[in-house]
Each structure stands twice: as structure tokens, then as C-alpha cells.
N, C-alpha and C positions, 0 to 999 in steps of 0.2 A: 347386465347392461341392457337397456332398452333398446329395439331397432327401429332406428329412425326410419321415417318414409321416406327420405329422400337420401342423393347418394353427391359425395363430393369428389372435384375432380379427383382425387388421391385413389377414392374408391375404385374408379370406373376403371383406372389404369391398373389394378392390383387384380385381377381376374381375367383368363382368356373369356370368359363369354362378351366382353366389352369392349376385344378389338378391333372388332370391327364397326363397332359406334362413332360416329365422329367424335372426339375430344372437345368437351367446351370451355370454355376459357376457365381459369379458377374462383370466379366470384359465379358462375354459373352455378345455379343446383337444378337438377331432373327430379320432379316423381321418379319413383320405383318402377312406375306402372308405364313410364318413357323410355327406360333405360332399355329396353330387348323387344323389339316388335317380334311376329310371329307371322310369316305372311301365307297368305291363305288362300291359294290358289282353287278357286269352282271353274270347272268349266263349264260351258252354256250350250245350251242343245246343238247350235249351229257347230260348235268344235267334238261335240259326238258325233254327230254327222262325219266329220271330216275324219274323225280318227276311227269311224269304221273304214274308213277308205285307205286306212294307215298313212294318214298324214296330220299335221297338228300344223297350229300357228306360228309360225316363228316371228322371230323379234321384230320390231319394225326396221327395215332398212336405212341406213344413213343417206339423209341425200347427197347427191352428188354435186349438189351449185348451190344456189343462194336461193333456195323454197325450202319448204316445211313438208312433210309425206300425204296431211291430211289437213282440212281446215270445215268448221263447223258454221254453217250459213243458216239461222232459222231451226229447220228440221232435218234439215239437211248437210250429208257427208258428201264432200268433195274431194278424192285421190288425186294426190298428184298423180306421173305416170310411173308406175313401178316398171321398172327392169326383172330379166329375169336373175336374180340373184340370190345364193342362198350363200348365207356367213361372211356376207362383204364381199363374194368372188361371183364376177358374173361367168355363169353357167354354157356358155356359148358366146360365138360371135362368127359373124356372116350374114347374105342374104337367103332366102327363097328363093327356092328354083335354082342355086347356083350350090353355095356352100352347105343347105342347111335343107333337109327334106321337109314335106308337111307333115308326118308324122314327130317327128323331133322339134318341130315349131308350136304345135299343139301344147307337146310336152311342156315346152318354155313360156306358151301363155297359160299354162296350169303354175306353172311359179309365179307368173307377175301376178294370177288373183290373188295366190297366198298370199304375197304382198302386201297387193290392196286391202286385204280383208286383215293383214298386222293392221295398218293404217289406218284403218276404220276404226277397228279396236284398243288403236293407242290416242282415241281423241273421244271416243263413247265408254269407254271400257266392256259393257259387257254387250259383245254381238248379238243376247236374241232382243236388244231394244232396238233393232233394223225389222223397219216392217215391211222393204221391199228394198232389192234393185233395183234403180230407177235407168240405167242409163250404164254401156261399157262402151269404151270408144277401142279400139285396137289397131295399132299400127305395127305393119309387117315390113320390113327392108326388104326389097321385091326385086327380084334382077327384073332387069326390063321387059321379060314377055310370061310375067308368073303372075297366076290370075285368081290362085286358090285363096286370096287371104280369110274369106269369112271361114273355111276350114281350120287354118291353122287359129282363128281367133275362137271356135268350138271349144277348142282346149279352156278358155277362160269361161266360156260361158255354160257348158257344162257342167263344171266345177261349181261356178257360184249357184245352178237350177239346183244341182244337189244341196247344197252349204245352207240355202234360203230359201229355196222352191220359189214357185213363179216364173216366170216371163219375165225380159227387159229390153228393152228399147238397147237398140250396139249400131255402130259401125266400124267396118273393117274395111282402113285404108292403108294403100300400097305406098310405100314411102321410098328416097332412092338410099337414104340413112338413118341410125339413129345413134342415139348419143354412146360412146364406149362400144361402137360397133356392135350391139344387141341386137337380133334380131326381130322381137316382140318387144311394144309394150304394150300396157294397159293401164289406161286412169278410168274412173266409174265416180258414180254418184250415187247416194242411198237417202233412202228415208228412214228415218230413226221416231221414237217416240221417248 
């Protein structure tokens, strides 16, 4: 018997390699060459970079309100503000100066870039088309008399000098909260090509 190129629904259901395919209706038919993608993970020099530093991209974070993580203007990447969160649980909570040291703050705006840089990457797909940091803004939850923030916001900019090299335009402001009790965020803006 000759093999058809294409597969019917009866087919697709009759093999474990196809359950994890959506089902398409029964007048549906697929090429062959639809039925099983293959996906094909490259990393890009900016994620060598990071993963000599032993650390990779992770997923892009779900927001937590009514925005989007990332939105593309022009040439330009725009973060929302990441938290520091890794796998949907945020990492801390407290201020500066009070609950939370600059050391351990740094650390947490070392997670909001990872963030930023999913987010970048789930709206450009491959990070070495950023041809610059252009801009990190950093806010710290500050007890009232904690004056370190562009320290604790090093942690983020650091991380992206290594990630992309260059310079960029930051500020780091003391804030008296932020959202789910975090101590750091970070949103950033990029040039892409």
C-alpha cells in the first residue's frame, strides 16, 4: 500500500508520538511534514555570556496586572518592570536598610535583569539583535534614611555590561513600596536591529 503524505485524524490518534499535537477536527488533514515539529533551541552569544556566569534565560515571567512584559516601539524594546522572581515565586520581600541588606538587593536586581532580558527576548526572539542598552530605571523599597540605591541597582547593571557590554543611561530611585512587597525592580529599554 502506498503512503500517503498526509495523515487523518484516526491516524494522528493511533501513535504516541502525536499526543501531544493538538487534535484537529476530522475533515482536517496535516502534511506529514506538520504533524511533529522539532524545536531547535541556538543560543546567542549574549546567553553564552551569561552561562559562563552560570546562569541562563528563563521564561518570561507572567504579569501580575493588566500589561504585557515587553512591547516593541520602532527599534525599540520596552520592559515592563520585572520583579525579582524566579518560577512564579518572588525571591524576597522587604525594604533596604531595614529587612533586606545591599548585598542581597543587588542579588535581586541581578534577577529583575534576567527578567528583563526573558522579556526582551520573548518579543525579539534572538538577543544578539540588541545593539545597545539604552536606558535601566531601578527602584529600591527604601526605609527612610537608606541612601545606597544605585549600589543595590549595580546588581542589574552589571549583569546587563557583561550580557551586552557597553554603557547605559539608569536611574536608581528610592521608593517607600512596591508591588507584592519586592524589594527591587527593573524596567529597561533597548535597541534592537
Amino acid at each position: 500500500m502506498p503512503q500517503s503524505k498526509f495523515l487523518t485524524h484516526g491516524d494522528r490518534m493511533a501513535g504516541s508520538l502525536f499526543r501531544s499535537c493538538p487534535v484537529p477536527t476530522p475533515t482536517t488533514w496535516l502534511p506529514i511534514s506538520s504533524a511533529h515539529k522539532v524545536k531547535r533551541y541556538i543560543m546567542s552569544a549574549v546567553e553564552d555570556r551569561l552561562a559562563e556566569l552560570g546562569l541562563s534565560v528563563p521564561e518570561v515571567s507572567a504579569p501580575v496586572a493588566a500589561y504585557v512584559p515587553a512591547v516593541i516601539s520602532g527599534q525599540y524594546v520596552y520592559t515592563s518592570g520585572q520583579l525579582p522572581m524566579v518560577s512564579g515565586a518572588l525571591q524576597a520581600t522587604g525594604r533596604l536598610g531595614a529587612e533586606i541588606e545591599v548585598d542581597e538587593g543587588a542579588s535581586l536586581a541581578q534577577i529583575c535583569a534576567l527578567n528583563a532580558i526573558a522579556a526582551v527576548k520573548s518579543v525579539i526572539g534572538d538577543l544578539d539583535r540588541v545593539v545597545q542598552v539604552v536606558r535601566v530605571t531601578g527602584f529600591v523599597a527604601s526605609a527612610s534614611d537608606f541612601t545606597s540605591q544605585p549600589a543595590v541597582i549595580n546588581g542589574a547593571s552589571n549583569l546587563l555590561g557583561t550580557a551586552f557590554g557597553g554603557a547605559h543611561s539608569r536611574s536608581a530611585v528610592g521608593v517607600a513600596q512596591l508591588p507584592l512587597g519586592a524589594p527591587v525592580e527593573i524596567d529597561m529599554i533597548v535597541e534592537f536591529k
